[in-house]
N, C-alpha and C positions, 0 to 999 in steps of 0.2 A: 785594774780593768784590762782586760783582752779581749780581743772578735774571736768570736767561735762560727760566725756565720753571715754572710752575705747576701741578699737576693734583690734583684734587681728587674723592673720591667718598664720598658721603655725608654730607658736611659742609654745616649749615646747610641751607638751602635747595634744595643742588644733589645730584641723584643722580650727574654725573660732570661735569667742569667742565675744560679747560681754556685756560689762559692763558699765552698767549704774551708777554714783556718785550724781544726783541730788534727790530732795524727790518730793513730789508728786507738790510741785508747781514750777519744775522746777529749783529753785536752789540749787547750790553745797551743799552736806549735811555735816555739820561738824563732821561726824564720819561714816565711814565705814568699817564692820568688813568683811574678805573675812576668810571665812571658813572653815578647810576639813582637810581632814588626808594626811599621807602622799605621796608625789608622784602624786598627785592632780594640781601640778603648780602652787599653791601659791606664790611662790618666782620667777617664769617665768613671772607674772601678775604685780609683785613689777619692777621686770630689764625691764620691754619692758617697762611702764610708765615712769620710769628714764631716758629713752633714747628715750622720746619721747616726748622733753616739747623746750618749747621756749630758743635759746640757745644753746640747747644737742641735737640732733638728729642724731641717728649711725643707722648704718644696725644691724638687728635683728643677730643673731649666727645663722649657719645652722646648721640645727640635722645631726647626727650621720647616719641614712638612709633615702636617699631623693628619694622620688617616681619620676616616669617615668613622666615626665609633670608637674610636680608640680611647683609652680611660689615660687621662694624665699622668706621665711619666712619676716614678716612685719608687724611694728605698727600704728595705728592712733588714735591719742585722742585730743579729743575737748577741748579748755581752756578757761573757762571766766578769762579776765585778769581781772576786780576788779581794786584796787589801782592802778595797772602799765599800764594800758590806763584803766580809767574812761569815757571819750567818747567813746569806742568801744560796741555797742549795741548787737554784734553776737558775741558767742565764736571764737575763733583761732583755726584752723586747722593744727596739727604740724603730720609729716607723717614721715617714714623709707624715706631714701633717694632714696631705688628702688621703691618706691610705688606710687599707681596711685591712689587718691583716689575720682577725681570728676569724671562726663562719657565725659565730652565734653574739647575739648583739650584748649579752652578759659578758661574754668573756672579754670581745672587743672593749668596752666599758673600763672595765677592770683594767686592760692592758694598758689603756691611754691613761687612766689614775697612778698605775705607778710610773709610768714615762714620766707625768706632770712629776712625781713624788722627786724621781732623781736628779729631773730636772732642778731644783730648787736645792737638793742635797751637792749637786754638780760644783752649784755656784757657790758653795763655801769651802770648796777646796776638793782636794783629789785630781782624780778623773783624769788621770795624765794622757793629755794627745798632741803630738808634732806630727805635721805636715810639709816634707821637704818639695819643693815645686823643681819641675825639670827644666824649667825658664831660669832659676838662678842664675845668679851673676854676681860679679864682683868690682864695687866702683875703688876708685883711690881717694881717700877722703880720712881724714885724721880722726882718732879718736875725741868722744863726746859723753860724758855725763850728766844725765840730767833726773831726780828724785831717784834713784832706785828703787825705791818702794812702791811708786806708783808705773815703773818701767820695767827693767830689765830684773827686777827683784819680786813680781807680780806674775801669776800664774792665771791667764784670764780663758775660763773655757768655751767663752760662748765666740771666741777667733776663730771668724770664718779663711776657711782656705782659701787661697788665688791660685790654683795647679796651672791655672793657665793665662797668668797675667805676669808680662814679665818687669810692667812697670814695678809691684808691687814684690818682686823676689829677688832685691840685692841683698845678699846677707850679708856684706861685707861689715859692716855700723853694727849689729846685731850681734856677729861672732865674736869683732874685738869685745864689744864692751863684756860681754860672756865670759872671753877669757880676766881681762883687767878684772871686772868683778869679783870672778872666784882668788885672784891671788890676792888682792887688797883688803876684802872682808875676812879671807882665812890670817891675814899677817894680823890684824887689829887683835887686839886682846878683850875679849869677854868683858863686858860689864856686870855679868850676873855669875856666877860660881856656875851653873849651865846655864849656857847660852841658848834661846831658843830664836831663831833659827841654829842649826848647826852648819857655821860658817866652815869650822873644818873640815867636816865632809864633802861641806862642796869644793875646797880648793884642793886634796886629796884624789877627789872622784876625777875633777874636769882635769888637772895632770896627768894623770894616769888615762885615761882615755885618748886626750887629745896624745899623748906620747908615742900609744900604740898605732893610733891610725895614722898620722904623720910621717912614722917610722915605714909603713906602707911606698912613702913615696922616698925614701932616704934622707930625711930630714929628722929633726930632735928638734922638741920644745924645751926651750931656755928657760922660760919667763917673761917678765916685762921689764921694759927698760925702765930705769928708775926717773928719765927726765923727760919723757915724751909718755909714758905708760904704752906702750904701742908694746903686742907682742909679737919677744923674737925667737928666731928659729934659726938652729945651726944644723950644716949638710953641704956637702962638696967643697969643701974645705973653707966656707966663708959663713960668716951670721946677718942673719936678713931678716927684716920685717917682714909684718905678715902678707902686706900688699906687696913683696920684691918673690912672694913666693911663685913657684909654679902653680897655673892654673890647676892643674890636677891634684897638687899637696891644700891647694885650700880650700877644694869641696871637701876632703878628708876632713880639715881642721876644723870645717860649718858643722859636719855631719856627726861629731864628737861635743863641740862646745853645743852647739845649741839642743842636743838631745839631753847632757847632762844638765846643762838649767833649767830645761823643762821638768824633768825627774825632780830635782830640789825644790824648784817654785811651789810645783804642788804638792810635793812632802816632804814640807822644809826639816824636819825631823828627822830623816833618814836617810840613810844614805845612798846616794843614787844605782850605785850598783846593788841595791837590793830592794829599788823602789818596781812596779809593776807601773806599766805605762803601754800605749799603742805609737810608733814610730812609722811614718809611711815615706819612703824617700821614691819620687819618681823618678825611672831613667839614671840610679844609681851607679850605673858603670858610666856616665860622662866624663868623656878627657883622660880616662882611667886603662894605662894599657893591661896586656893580657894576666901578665905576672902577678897585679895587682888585685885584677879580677878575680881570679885563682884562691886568693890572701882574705877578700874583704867581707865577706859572709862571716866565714869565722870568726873573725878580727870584730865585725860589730856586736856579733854575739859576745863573744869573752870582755868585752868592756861592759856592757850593759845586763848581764846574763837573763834578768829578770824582765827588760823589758820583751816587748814583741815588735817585732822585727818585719813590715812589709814590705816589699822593691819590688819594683819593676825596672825589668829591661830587657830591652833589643839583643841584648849579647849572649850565643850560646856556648861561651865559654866563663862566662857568670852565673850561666844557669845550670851548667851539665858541673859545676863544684857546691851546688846543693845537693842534699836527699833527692833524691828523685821522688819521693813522697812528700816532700817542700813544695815541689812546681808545678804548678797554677800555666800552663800553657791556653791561649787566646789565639784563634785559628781562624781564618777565613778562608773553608773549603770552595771549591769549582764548584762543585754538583748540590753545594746547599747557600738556602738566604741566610744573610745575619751572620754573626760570629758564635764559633761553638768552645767551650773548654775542652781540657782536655789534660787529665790527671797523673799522677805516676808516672809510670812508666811508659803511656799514652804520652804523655807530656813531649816527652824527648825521642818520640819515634813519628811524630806530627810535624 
């Protein structure tokens, strides 16, 4: 599953809004960067997607002052499913629950029966979606295992986002067990001649990932300690746990472990770097200096190739190291109301 299209009205800041995720020959682009400073919607653009996919679909929040006539705020966005219907030739049309998005009441009809259809196909698997929040945080708190199967080993799509609740985005409890899990279930040996799940793909995939983007901040993933299971990390000449890391090496380390457990969870069968999935990290250059900014586009790309790839952020030296046909700029001109986009090469001259 990929977004190939966004449209948004009355959400947040924008009274009609759309975005485009495909390149120029129509399909999903494996990186898009949306733009802009603050108070621009950034993070309104991340929550109405999340709550608008195959699966997940809620009513939009109303704003705080709603105009005389105005129709209740509402999303809609287009999805090529890819691996989880292969025979499906047209994107999926997934809409707000008050929303109307064909003109004729047959088609409308139609469209809400197959939303219902995937909705029900959602929830037995597939339909890979992470939502990284720009409120993250990182407590110091020991590692914890509790059922895997019905935890950190479960792919649940109807998990709603909190982009903007920061009670609800410590990833710290979340990344460990991520990591502990993938090297513990890849050491265990097979009970069945194939194993299904495929345990060694995911300790394979989540090494090599979390290696690459750690390496971003000067650091190398070890493994786990054999008597605490806590994972460690060596860099500037010492080995450290994962809470002794710098703030900046361990949003790298969230942004690897928990993108690849979501990849597995919901295609435990495959292997992450070749699973399709939607990735949305808000505010992806935090704490992250210039050098890294530079690095970390590509870097998310070459671990996950398959999945798609969205961020946002404030930094235009994170955004001018994308395609310029990647960037998604979010503008609040003088001379006009509301926030306007602004594409390409627009993008970077705005």
């Amino acid at each position: 599953m990929k977004l190939v299209r966004a449209v948004l009205f009355g959400v947040g800041p924008f009274e009609e809004l759309e975005l485009p995720f495909v390149d120029d020959h129509g399909d999903p682009r494996a990186v898009t960067v949306i733009h802009g400073g603050a108070g621009v919607g950034k993070t309104s653009v991340l929550s109405a997607i999340a709550s608008t996919r195959p699966g997940h679909a809620t009513v939009q929040p109303a704003r705080s002052e709603v105009r005389e006539g105005a129709r209740p705020p509402f999303a809609a966005c287009s999805w090529a499913l890819g691996q989880d219907e292969p025979a499906r030739p047209h994107p999926l049309a997934v809409a707000s629950p008050n929303a109307r998005v064909c003109v004729s009441e047959e088609e409308e009809a139609l469209r809400r029966r197959e939303q219902v259809l995937f909705d029900r196909l959602a929830n037995e698997g597939g339909f890979a979606f992470l939502p990284i929040s720009s409120a993250r945080w990182f407590s110091r708190q020991p590692i914890a295992f509790s059922a895997p199967a019905r935890t950190i080993a479960r792919y649940d799509v109807r998990a709603s986002a909190a982009l903007d609740d920061a009670t609800r985005s410590d990833l710290a409890r979340e990344t460990k067990q991520a990591l502990a899990y993938a090297a513990i279930s890849s050491a265990l040996p097979p009970i069945r001649e194939r194993e299904s799940p495929r345990f060694d793909l995911l300790g394979e995939a989540m090494q090599r990932a979390v290696g690459a983007l750690v390496h971003l901040a000067g650091f190398a993933y070890r493994g786990l300690d054999p008597l605490s299971f806590e994972p460690m990390f060596s860099g500037q000449g010492r080995v450290v746990t994962f809470d002794a890391l710098p703030t900046r090496a361990r949003h790298l380390v969230s942004f690897a472990a928990l993108s690849v457990r979501t990849l597995w969870t919901a295609y435990p069968d495959l292997d992450p770097r070749e699973a399709e999935g939607v990735i949305t990290i808000d505010e992806v250059d935090l704490h992250q200096d210039p050098p890294v900014q530079q690095k970390l586009l590509a870097t998310l790309h070459e671990i996950l190739p398959q999945a798609q790839w969205i961020v946002t952020t404030s930094s235009a030296v994170l955004a001018s190291s994308a395609d310029a046909r990647a960037v998604l700029a979010l503008r609040k001109l003088p001379e006009a109301e509301g926030v306007r986009v602004f594409a390409g090469e627009h993008a970077r001259t705005h």
